[in-house]
N, C-alpha and C positions, 0 to 999 in steps of 0.2 A: 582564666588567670593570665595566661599567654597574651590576650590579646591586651587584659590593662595593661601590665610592663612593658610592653609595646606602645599601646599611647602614650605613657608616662615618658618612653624615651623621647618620641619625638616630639612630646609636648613641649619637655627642658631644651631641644636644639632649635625647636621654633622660638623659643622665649629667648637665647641666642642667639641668632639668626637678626634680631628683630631688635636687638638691647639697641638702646638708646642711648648711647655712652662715644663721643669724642674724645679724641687725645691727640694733642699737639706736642710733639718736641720743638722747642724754640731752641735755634742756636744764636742768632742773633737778634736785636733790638735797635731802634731809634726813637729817644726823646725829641717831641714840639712842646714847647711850653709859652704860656702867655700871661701874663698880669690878665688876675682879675677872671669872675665867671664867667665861662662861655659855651657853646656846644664846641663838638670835638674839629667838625671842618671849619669852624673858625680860625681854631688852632693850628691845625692843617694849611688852611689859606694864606694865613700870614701870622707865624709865628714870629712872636717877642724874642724868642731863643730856638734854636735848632743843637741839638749834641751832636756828637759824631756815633757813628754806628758801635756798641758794644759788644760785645760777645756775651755770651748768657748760656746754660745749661740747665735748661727746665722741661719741667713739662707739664702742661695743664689737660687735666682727665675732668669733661664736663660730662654730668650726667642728667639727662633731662628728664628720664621718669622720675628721678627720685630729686630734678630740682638742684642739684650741689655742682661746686667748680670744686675740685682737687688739686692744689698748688705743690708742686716739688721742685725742689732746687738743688744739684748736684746730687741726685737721687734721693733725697731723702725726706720727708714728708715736713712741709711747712705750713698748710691750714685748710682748711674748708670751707668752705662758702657756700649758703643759700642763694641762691639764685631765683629772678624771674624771667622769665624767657619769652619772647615771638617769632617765630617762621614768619619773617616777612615777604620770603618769598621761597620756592624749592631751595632748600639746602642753604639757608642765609638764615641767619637769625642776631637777634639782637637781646644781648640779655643786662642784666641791673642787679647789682646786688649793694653790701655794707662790705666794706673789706677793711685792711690795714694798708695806708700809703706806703709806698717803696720808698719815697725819699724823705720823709719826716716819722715813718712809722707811728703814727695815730693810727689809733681804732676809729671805726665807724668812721670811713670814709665812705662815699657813695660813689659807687663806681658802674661805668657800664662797658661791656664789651661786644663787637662788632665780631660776624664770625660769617666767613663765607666758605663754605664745603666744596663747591662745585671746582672741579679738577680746574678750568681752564681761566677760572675767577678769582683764586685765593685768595684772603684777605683774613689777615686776624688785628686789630686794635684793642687798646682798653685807654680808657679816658676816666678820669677822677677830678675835681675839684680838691685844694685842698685850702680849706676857710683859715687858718693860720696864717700861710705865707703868703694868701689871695693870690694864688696859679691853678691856672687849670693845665693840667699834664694831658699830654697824647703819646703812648706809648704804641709806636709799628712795629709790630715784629716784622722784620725784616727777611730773614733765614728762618725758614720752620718746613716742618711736615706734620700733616695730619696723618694718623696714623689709622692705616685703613686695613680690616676684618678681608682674611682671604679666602 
């Protein structure tokens, strides 16, 4: 019996150890926006509009076994998201999901965001089309940390 509650601990610290869960504090943001559908480095390349940097107080908890983005803003819970995801490469990945636009708040927007892990690479973006105003958005987080398990 000893020895199950003994597996059983280090089962739950390896499942732990092992979680598949990112979290980003965002403090800052920059809007590219462009007339019209496009991918995101198009908007990037030569944006129709550029914003000035904002300040922002969030934080996105992605979770990849179970698939979900977790949105919060000034602490406190704003939605969820299914996600689909790719490791395109160590520690980068590229995900898609349906969300709600930040600047016209419609549902089922289609969205994808850009995510790179690797300490000496960062990189977080999320890019949306939105078919009303015909823009496509590129949102850079500018100021962020990934928030890493010690």
């Amino acid at each position: 019996m000893k020895k199950l509650v003994i597996l059983l601990v280090l089962l739950v610290l390896a499942a732990k150890a092992f979680s598949q869960t990112i979290t980003i504090d965002v403090k800052e943001a920059q809007s590219y926006i462009d007339i019209g559908q496009t991918d995101f480095q198009s908007v990037l390349d030569e944006p129709d509009w550029e914003d000035f940097p904002r300040t922002t107080n969030c934080r996105y908890v992605i979770d990849l076994q179970d698939s979900t983005s977790t949105f919060y803003r000034d602490g406190k819970f704003v939605s969820e998201v299914k996600i689909d995801y790719t490791e395109v490469s160590p520690g980068k990945y590229v995900m898609t999901t349906y969300d709600t636009a930040v600047e016209s708040h419609r549902s089922s927007i289609s969205a994808q965001m850009v995510l790179d892990t690797n300490e000496k690479t960062e990189e977080f973006l999320y890019s949306y089309y939105d078919f009303m105003d015909d823009k496509t958005y590129v949102d850079i987080l500018t100021k962020f940390t990934i928030v890493r398990p010690v």
